[in-house]
N, C-alpha and C positions, 0 to 999 in steps of 0.2 A: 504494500500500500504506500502510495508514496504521504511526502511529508505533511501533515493535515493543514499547517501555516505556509504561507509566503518566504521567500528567502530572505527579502526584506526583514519581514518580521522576526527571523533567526539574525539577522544581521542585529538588530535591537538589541537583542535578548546576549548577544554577544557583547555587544560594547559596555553595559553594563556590567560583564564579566571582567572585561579589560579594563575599568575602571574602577573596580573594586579592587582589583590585581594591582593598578597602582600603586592605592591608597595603603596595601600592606605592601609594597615592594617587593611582589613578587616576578621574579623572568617569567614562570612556566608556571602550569599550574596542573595538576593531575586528577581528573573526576573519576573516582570511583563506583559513584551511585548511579545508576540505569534512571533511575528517575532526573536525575542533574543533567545524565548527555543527552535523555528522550529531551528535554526541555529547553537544551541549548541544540539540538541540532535533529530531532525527528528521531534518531537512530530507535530501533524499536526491535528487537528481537528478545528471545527467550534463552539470550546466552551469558548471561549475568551468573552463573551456578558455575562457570569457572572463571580464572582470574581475564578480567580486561579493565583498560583503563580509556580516559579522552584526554587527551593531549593540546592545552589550551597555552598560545605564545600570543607575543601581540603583534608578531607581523607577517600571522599565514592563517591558514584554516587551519581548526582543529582537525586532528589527527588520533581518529580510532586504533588503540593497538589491542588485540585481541585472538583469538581461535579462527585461523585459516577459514574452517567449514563455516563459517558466521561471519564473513568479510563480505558476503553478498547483499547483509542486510543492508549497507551502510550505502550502496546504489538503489537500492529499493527505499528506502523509506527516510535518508535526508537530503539536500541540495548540493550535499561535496561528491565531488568527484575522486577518482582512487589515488590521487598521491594525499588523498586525508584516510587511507587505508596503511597501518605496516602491523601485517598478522604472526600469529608463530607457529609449527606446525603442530602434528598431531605425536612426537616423542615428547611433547613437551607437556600433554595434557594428562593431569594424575598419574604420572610416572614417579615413580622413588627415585631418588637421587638428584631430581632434575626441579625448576618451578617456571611457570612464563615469564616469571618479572627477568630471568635471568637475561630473557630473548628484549625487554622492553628495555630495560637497562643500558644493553648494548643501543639500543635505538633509541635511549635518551642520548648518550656516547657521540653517535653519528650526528647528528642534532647541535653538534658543540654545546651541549649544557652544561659543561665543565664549570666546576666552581660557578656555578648561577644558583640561584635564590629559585627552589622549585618548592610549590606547595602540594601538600596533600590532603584527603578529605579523611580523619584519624580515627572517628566514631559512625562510619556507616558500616552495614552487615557484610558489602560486600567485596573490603576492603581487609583483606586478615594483617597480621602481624607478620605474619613469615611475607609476604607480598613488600613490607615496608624496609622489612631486614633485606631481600632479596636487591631492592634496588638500591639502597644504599651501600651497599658491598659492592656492586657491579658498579657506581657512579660516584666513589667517596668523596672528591673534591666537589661535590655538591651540595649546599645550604640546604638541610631538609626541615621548611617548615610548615607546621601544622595549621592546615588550611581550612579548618571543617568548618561548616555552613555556610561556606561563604557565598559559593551560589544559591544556598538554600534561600537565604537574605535577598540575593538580586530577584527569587521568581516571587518573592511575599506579593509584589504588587502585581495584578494580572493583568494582562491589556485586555480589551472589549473582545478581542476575539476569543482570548482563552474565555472569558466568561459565556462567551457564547458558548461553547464546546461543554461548560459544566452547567448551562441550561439544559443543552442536550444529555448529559448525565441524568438531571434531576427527572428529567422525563424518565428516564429508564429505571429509577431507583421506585418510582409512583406506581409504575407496572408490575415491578416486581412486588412491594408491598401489597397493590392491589389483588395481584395473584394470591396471597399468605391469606390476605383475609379471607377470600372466597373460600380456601380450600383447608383453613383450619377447621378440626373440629376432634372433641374428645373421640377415643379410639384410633386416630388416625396418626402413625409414627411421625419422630421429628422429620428420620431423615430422606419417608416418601414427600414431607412438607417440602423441607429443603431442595429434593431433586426438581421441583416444579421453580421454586422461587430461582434456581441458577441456571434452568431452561430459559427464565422470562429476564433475568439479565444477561444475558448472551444473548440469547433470539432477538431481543429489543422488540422493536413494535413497525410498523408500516413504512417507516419515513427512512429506520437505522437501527444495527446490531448496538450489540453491546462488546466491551471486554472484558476478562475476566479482573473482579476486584481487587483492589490492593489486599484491602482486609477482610478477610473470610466473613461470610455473613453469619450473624448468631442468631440462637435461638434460646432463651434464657426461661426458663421453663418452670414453675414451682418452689422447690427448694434449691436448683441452680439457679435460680435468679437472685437467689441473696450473693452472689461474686459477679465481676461484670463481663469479663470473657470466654462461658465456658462454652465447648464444643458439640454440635450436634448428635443424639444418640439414636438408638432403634429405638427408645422408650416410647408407649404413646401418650398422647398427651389425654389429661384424663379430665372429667367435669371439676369444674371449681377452682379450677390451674390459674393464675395470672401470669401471663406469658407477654414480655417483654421478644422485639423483634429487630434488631439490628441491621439494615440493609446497607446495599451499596450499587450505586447504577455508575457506569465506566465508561467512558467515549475517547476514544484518539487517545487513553492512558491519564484521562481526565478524571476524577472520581468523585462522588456526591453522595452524601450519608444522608442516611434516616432511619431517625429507633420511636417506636410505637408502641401500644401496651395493648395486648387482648385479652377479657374477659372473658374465659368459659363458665357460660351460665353462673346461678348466681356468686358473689365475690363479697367479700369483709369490706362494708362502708370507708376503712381504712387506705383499702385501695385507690375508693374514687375520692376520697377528699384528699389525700396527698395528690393524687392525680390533679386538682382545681388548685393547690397550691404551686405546684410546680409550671401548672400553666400560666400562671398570675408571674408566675417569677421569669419565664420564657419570656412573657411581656415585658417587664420590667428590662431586660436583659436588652431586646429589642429595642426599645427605647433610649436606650445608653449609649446603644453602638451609632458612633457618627465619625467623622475625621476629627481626629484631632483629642477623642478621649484616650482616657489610659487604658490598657487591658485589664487593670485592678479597678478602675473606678466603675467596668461591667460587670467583674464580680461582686462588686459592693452591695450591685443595687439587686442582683441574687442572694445576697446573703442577709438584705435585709429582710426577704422575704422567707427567708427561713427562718432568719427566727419570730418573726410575725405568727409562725404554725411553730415553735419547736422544734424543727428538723434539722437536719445535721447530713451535709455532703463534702465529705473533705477532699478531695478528690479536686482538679482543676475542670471547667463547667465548657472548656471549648477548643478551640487548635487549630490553625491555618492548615487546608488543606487544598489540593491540586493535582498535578503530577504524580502518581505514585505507583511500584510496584512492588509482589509480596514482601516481608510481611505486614505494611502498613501502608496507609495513605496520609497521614499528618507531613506538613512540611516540617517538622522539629524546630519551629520558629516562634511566632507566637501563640501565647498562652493565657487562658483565661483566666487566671487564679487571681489569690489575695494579695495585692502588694506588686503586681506586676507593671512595670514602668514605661511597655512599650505601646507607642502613638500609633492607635490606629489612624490608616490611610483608605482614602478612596480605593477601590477594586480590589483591596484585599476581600480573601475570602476564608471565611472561619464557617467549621462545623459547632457549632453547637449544643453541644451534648450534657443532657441534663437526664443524671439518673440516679435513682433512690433505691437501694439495694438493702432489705432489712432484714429481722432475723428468719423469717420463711415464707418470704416473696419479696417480688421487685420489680419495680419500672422504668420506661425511659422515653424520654422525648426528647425528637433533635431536630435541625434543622440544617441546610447548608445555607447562608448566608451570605450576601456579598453586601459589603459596603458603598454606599453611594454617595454622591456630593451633598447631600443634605440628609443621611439616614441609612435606611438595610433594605435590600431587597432580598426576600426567602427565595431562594433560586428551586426548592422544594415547599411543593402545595400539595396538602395531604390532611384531613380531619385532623385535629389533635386529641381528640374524644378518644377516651379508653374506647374501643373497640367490644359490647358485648355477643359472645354469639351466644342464642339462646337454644 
């Protein structure tokens, strides 16, 4: 599939990189994360599960280095041409003795990156320790310094297009909810629920597929609903269950959350009255978010409402998201919590996720939101009513 933006618009999304790169002094710059190269340059394959890096300098194209058999995605799905390809073979993939970085190393080498100021990304998944020691052994007269987030920071602000790409999400996350509710019911297992609900985010709908989600969908069931992530079972779900539903719709590697609360038949008054509290408090939250507030002064105006009911979520209430592949979709940027000092902007876009997790049940309501010039637009529309099936 080729690349879902303009070149231009990769040009943008670069220069930002380049100038971030100043700002810490760095020559080079090394992306680890599939979600940092999909979003500076389209690249989109499923080969992230061995080692490759993106190769970012300020005066050429970035430069994929990576597994031979996966050098074809980089003409399929971004705007570079192949001298932004240098791959390594296939003795070099899970072999004892041997690692890729030894192969990249030499091709930072060739590069003249000698003694230059190269950064790296030090806290992503798919970037190990042995990959850091490997290149630093092959390149020692090289400044090895620790680069992490730095593009995670350049993608916080999204341009109109990307937002458009995560309305398209939001659409596909509505369908799939939509599916959950039709086809919940006592007797019926989690994970014939599940196999429908990740038909209906992949299949997408009339207009456009889907992809698969950063974050595995949950399904938070009874007594696993008192923890927030746990995994789908063969249990069925049974009368009187409060079932919390965690979704996720994907487009172009774009991702959009939604968590909802269902009622099988009748349920403990306890449910729905946190349920009117917690939607009082989504308001309040909503209300908060504009440019120019703090991410702490959003949780403030949630936590006044918790204690207006008594309730207690300690837990941080939201999280820049976009771009992501397994096992999360959060930008690891910003954060909704108590105390937090960072200035929301225009087209950021934060998940908001508000869930009450108690001693045997639990709920959740979220929304994906985007920030506007005078307020938030919910990029996801969905009831927010406890769901009851009777």
């Amino acid at each position: 599939m080729p690349a879902p933006f303009s070149k231009e618009e990769y040009q943008v999304r670069l220069s930002l990189v380049r100038k971030s790169m100043i700002k810490h002094d760095l020559d080079a710059l090394l992306i680890g994360d599939p979600a940092n190269m999909n979003w500076l340059t389209g690249f989109d394959a499923w080969s992230f599960y061995v080692p490759q890096v993106m190769l970012v300098q300020h005066d050429q194209d970035p430069i994929w280095m990576g597994r031979k058999m996966d050098a074809g995605a980089v003409r399929l799905t971004t705007h570079l041409d192949q001298t932004s390809v240098m791959p390594y073979g296939e003795d070099f993939v899970q072999r004892a003795g041997v690692h890729p970085m030894e192969v990249v190393a030499g091709y930072l080498c060739d590069l003249s990156l000698h003694g230059k100021r190269i950064g790296y990304e030090s806290d992503t998944y798919f970037f190990s320790p042995k990959s850091l020691i490997c290149l630093q052994k092959g390149i020692p007269e090289a400044h090895w310094i620790d680069a992490d987030l730095l593009v995670n920071w350049c993608r916080v602000v999204k341009s109109n297009d990307e937002i458009r790409v995560m309305r398209e999400a939001a659409r596909l996350v509505e369908g799939a909810m939509t599916v959950a509710y039709n086809e919940i019911a006592p007797g019926v297992r989690q994970c014939d629920l599940m196999s429908k609900i990740v038909a209906a985010q992949v299949g997408g709908n009339e207009k456009f597929g889907g992809d698969l989600t950063a974050l595995s969908p949950l399904i938070l069931a009874g007594e696993a609903a008192t923890t927030a992530h746990p995994m789908w079972t063969d249990e069925r779900f049974v009368e009187g269950q409060t079932v919390a539903l965690e979704l996720g719709g994907t487009r172009h590697r774009y991702n959009a959350g939604l968590a909802r609360t269902v009622q099988l038949g009748k349920g403990p008054q306890a449910v729905f009255d946190t349920a009117d509290a917690v939607q009082e408090g989504l308001l309040a939250v909503l209300d908060t978010m504009k440019p120019g507030a703090l991410a702490g002064d959003v949780h403030r105006s949630w936590q006044n409402v918790l204690d207006k009911y008594g309730l207690v979520k300690e837990s941080r209430i939201g999280y820049s998201i976009g771009v992501g592949y397994s096992p999360d979709w959060g930008e690891h940027t910003v954060s909704l919590r108590a105390d937090e000092q960072t200035v929301l902007e225009q087209n950021m876009v934060i998940h908001v996720m508000l869930g009450m997790w108690l001693d045997d049940w639990g709920m959740e309501l979220s929304e994906t939101v985007a920030i506007t010039e005078s307020g938030t637009e919910c990029l996801t529309r969905f009831s927010r009513d406890v769901h009851v099936i009777h």
